[in-house]
Structure formats: C-alpha cells, structure tokens
C-alpha positions, -999 to +999 in steps of 0.1 A: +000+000+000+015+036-008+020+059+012-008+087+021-005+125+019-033+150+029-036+178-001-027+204+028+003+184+037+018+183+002+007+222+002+034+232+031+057+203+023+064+221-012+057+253-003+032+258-034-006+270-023-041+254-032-058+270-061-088+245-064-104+215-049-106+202-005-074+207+013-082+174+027-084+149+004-058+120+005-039+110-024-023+073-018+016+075-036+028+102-059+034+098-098+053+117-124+039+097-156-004+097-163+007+066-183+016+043-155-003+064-125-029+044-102-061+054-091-060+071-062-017+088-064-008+122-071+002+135-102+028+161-102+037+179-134+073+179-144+089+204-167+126+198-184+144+205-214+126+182-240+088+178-220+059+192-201+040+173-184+010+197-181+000+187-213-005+152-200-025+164-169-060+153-181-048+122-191-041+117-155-071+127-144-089+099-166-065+075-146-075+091-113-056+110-105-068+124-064-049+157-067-025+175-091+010+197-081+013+220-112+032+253-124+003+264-140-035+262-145-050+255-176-090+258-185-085+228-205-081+208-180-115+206-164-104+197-131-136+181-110-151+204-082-133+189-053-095+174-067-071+196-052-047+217-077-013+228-058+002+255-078+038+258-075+067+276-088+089+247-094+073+208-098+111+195-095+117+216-069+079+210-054+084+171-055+120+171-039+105+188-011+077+165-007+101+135-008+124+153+021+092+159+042+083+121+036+116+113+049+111+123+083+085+100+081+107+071+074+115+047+108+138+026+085+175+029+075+184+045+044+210+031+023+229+051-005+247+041-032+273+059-057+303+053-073+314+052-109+301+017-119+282-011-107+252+012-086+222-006-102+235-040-101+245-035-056+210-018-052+198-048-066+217-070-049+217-055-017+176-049-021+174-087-025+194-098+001+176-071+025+143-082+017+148-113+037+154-094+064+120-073+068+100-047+043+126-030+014+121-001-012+143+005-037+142+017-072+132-004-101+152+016-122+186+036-123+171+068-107+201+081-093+193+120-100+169+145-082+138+131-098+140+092-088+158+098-056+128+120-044+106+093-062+122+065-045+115+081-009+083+088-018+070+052-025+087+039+007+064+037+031+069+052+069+072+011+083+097-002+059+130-012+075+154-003+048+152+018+015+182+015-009+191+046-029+214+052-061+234+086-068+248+096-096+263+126-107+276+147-138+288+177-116+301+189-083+272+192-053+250+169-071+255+143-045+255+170-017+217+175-028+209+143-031+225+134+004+210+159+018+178+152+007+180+116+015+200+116+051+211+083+047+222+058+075+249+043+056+270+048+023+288+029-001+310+042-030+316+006-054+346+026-075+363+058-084+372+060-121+368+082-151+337+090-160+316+119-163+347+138-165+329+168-186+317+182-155+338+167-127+373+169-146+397+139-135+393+111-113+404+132-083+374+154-090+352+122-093+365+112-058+354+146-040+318+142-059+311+111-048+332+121-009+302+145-009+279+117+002+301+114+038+287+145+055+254+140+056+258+102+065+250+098+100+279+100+125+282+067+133+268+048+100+284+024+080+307+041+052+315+007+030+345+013+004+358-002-020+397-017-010+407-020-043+406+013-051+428+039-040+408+067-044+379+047-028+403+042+002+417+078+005+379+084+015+384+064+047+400+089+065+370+112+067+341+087+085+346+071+119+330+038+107+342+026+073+343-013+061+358-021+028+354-052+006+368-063-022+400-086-036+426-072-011+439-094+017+430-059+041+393-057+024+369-068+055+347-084+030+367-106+004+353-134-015+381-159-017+381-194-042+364-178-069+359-203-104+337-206-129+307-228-131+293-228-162+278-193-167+278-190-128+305-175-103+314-196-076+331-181-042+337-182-006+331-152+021+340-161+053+342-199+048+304-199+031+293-203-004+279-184-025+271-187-059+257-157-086+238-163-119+261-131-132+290-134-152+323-120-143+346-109-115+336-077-118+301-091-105+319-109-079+330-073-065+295-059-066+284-088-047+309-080-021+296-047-019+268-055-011+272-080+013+293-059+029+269-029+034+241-055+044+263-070+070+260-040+087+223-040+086+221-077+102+220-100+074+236-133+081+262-147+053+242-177+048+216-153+043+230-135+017+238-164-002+204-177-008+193-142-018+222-134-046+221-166-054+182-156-071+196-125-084+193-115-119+210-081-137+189-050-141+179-042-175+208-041-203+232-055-178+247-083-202+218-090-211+219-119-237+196-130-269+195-156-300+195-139-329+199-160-361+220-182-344+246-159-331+245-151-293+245-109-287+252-096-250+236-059-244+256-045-221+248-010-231+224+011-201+260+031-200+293+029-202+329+042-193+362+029-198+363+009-164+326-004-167+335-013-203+370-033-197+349-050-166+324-062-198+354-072-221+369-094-195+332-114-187+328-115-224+355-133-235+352-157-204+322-168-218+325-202-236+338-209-275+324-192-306+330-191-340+343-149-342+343-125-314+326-097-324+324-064-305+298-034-312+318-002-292+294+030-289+307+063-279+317+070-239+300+103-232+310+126-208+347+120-212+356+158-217+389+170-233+399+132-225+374+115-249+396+112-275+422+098-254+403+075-236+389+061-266+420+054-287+435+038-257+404+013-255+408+007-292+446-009-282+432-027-251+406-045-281+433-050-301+450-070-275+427-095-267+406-125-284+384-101-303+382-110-340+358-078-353+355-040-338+326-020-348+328+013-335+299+032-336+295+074-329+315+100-339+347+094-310+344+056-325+371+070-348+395+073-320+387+035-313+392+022-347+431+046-349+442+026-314+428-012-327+447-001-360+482+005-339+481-032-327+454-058-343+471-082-370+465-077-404+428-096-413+412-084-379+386-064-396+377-024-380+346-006-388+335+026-380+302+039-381+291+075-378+256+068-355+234+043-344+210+047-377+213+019-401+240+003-378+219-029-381+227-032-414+261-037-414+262-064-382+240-080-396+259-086-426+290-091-405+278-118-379+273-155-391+256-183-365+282-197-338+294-158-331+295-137-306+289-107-296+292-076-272+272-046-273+289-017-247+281+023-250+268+050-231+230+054-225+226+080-253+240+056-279+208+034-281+232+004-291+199-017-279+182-006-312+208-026-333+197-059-321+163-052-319+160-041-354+181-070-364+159-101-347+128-078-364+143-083-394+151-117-395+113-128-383+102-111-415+112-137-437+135-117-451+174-126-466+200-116-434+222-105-460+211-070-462+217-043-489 
C-alpha cells in the first residue's frame, strides 16, 4: 500500500498553495507519468528541457488522479469540483521537497549508493538480500538524479525497515543534494574512475563528488569502500565507521576461491558459499559490496547467499539474446572505460564461438579526455581475443586509430558515424556460432541494433542486407 498525503500536507511540504479543490483529500503515492499512475496517487507535473507534463494532466485525471501539483492552471483541463490543484513555482523543486518531508516520516534505515560503476546492479543485490530481512524499497530503475531519488522516498512507506538509494552525478554538489535530501544511515561508493569527466574533470574530482555523500551520513553509520581502489580508500579517513570489501587481503569483506561454473560465479566469504547467476569478477566485486553494506544491517552470510544466489542483472546488464544463431550480449544502459573493460573481461570468459565480435558505442561525458580515452580502449581490443570491432559514434574513430596500432593484419575495423542503419552492417557481418558484445553509453541506443536486427530476420526476409 502507498504511502498517504493529505492535499494540505503536500501544500506546506512544497511550499506551493491550493488554487482549487478540498485541502483534505488524500492521495495514496505520488506519480510523475499519467501513463503508469494508479487510481487514487498524485500526479505532479514535471517540466525539463525536451517535455511538459502539463500537457498530459488530463490524461491523469482519466486515470485518477486524487490531486495535481502544477506550475500552472489550464481551462483545459476541467479539473472536478473537489480534486485539489497545488500550484507551484517549481514541480522539481515542489516534489523534492515533498520526498524530504516524507523522509522524516521514514523509521527505516536508508542506504545510499554511488560510485562510478556497478550502482544498479548493488542496489539490486543488496535490495534482494535485505528483503529477507523485513520490508525493502528500492528503485526499479537507475534513478540516481533528483527526480527518482525523491521518487524512490516517496513510495517507501513510513514502516519499511530499509530503503536502498542510487546517486549519480555529472557535476560537483549533485550528491551533496541528493545526500542531503536523503540523510542516509549508511553509504557505499563501489569505485572511483573516469567517467563523467565533462563536468567533474579527472578522477580526483570524481572522488570529492562522490566524498560528498560522507557529511550527511550519519555519524556513526556504516561508510563501505571499495579496498581495491585507491581513491575509494583515501575516503576512509574522513568517517569514523568505514568497512571495505573487495580482492585485497585488508578488504573486510573478500570473496576468496572464486571459479567458474558454467555461466555461474562460484566463491567463498568467510568460509560460506555463495554462488551468482552473473558473469564476471567484476560481479563478484559488486556482490561484495553489497554483502558488505548489508552485514552491517544484520543479514547473516548464509543469508545472503540464498538471496544473490536468485539474483538476476537489471535491464541491459549483459543481457543476452538468440538472434539468427549468433549469441549478442547488451551490455549497453551506459558505459565508461572501467565499466566497459569490466564487460570485455566477462565476455570473452564466456564459452567458444565461431568470431568475437564487438559493437563499441561512444563514452560520453569523457571531456577534453574523450579522444584519449577512446584510442586507448581501441589498443586494449586490439589486445585481446576479439576477432571484429565496430565502432559506432562520432569518437568511435578514435577506437578504430588505437585497434589499428596493434590488431594483425585480417582483424577487420569498422566505423560507423551513429546508431542509424547500424543494423545493417552487423547483420551482414555476424554469421551463426558468433558472438557478440554490445557496450556504450545510454545516449548511444546500441539496444536498437539488435532489436531491429531479430525484427528483421522474423520477417522472412534474406539476413544478408543491402
């Protein structure tokens, strides 16, 4: 059941003021989207760069909408004689606020995650572990901004024992917000690396955006750190309470034994097994993490086990499908140099094929680095097991120049301009028996290559494509 909010409440919560409709009538749960809303929620309006969702206002209203937060009033909109309107001068501001007076509602501990990779797959594996232990919210998707941060709070409700949070961020005092907003019992940062480096610079400057979490923890929560990462461990110094895990003999948490079963990991923490469906050490890390931040909220090791050992990857999180034959791994919700040689190393652990293929989108966010950064990921391709390299984007270029430097002669290099019509030429390119890896940043839409692919080949058609 959602949580409740009187119209009044959500009036001085986000400071706005009611323009129509009974201050008190309940709304059960908020909602940003009229297409997915339920009867009875909230529906506040969001504005940004490329939307308003004022338009969409009577189509939440249909759904049921019990009250609407808005910038604005339209006559459109026929709101019925007794659903509250609360008018407000910012709806991102207006539900932030709302989700920071719903935390003080919150009797459970709140757990925050950030770090340069891996943040979806520990919330989900730290959500499943912790959902043995009592009642647990966390995000069904990567909101790790303003929006679903204040949307994850808000569909907590005030009884839960634990709520797992991601934070992200593309520039300084994003997390600061976010933290403060959130007032989390207990952090965890998975890695330091190079990413987002448009806004935040070099890796040092990713370290203080993610160190900006540690203020607002609480004084004596749990700050969990990565011990395989020296940046991660520089942190340390500034929390009372830190536990690390990782591969190091100092890391608190270490999974030890590690080998391959098939498609599965298979480790020891602390002299117990545990097993994950997810390929790759770099999974085997994240698990860690995990374990190691729900340690400190009273799960047991052999009850941690049994819960990773059900866990499956979020969305586009090596992902695999049959397509003609061939086998294609989407590991494409966003990438970075780290996150992608993490994918590189699963992927070719993976069992025989006929080629290796790999499909390398553009790295946003890299800054004056990008072209860098890519060239030197073009070598590191070049060095390994992979037979084919299409790069796709306009810094695939830079990949293609560094494969060039050291792939032998016959180890074919594309590049492709964009996503558009990229399709055409893998599907040309792979043959049944191969394999292949799909890695690029969110923006790229690398998904769209597959998918247009399998649609072609259930229409009957030739694969061999002009």
């Amino acid at each position: 059941m959602s949580a409740k909010f009187i119209a009044e409440q959500i009036c001085t919560a986000c400071g706005g003021r009611l323009a129509a409709g009974r201050r008190d009538l309940v709304a059960r749960g908020v909602s940003t989207d009229s297409r997915t809303l339920a009867r009875g929620e909230a529906f506040v309006a969001l504005v940004g760069p490329n939307h308003d969702a004022h338009e969409f206002v009577p189509q939440a209203l249909e759904a049921g909408a019990s009250m609407v937060v808005a910038e604005r009033r339209e006559e459109s909109w026929r709101l019925p004689a007794d659903v509250p309107l609360v008018l407000v001068g910012s709806t991102t501001r207006a539900l932030a606020r709302l989700a920071a007076y719903h935390r003080g509602r919150l009797r459970g501990k709140v757990l925050a995650i950030t770090g340069s990779c891996g943040k979806s797959t520990v919330k989900t594996m730290a959500a499943a572990i912790l959902k043995g232990l009592g009642s647990c919210t966390a995000a069904s998707k990567s909101f790790n901004n303003l929006i679903g941060v204040s949307l994850t709070l808000l569909d907590a409700e005030p009884g839960d024992e634990f709520v797992v949070l991601e934070m992200g961020a593309n520039h300084p005092g994003e997390i600061d917000e976010l933290a403060r907003l959130a007032r989390p019992h207990a952090g965890l940062v998975t890695c330091i690396w190079e990413c987002h480096l448009e806004g935040l610079g070099d890796r040092r400057g990713v370290m203080e955006a993610k160190a900006e979490l540690i203020p607002h923890l609480e004084p004596h929560g749990l700050l969990a750190l990565n011990a395989d990462d020296r940046f991660c461990m520089e942190l340390a110094e500034r929390h009372p309470a830190v536990r690390t895990f990782g591969f190091s003999p100092r890391a608190h948490v270490r999974p030890v034994r590690l080998r391959r079963e098939g498609e599965a990991q298979v480790f020891e923490v602390g002299g117990e097994p545990f097993r994950l469906r997810a390929p790759g050490k770099h999974n085997v890390l994240n698990a860690a993490a995990a374990l190691c931040l729900c340690r400190w909220a009273g799960a047991t090791l052999r009850q941690a086990s049994e819960a990773l050992g059900e866990v499956t990857l979020p969305h586009l999180r090596f992902e695999r499908r049959r397509i003609g034959g061939a086998d294609y791994i989407l590991d494409c919700y966003n990438s970075n140099p780290t996150a992608f040689r993490a994918a590189l190393r699963a992927f070719l652990e993976q069992g025989r094929a006929r080629r290796r293929v790999v499909v390398a989108g553009d790295m946003l966010e890299l800054g004056e680095a990008a072209p860098s950064l890519h060239r030197h990921l073009g070598r590191v391709l070049a060095l390994t097991q992979v037979d084919t390299l299409v790069a796709v984007g306009p810094l695939g270029r830079f990949v293609v120049r560094g494969w060039r430097e050291f792939a032998d002669e016959g180890r074919e290099a594309l590049h492709l301009p964009s996503t558009d019509g990229a399709w055409r030429v893998v599907a040309r390119l792979v043959a049944p028996g191969d394999a292949v890896l799909i890695k690029g940043s969110r923006a790229m839409q690398l998904e769209k290559i597959p998918e247009a692919i399998a649609r072609h080949m259930g229409s009957g058609e030739r694969k061999e494509v002009a």
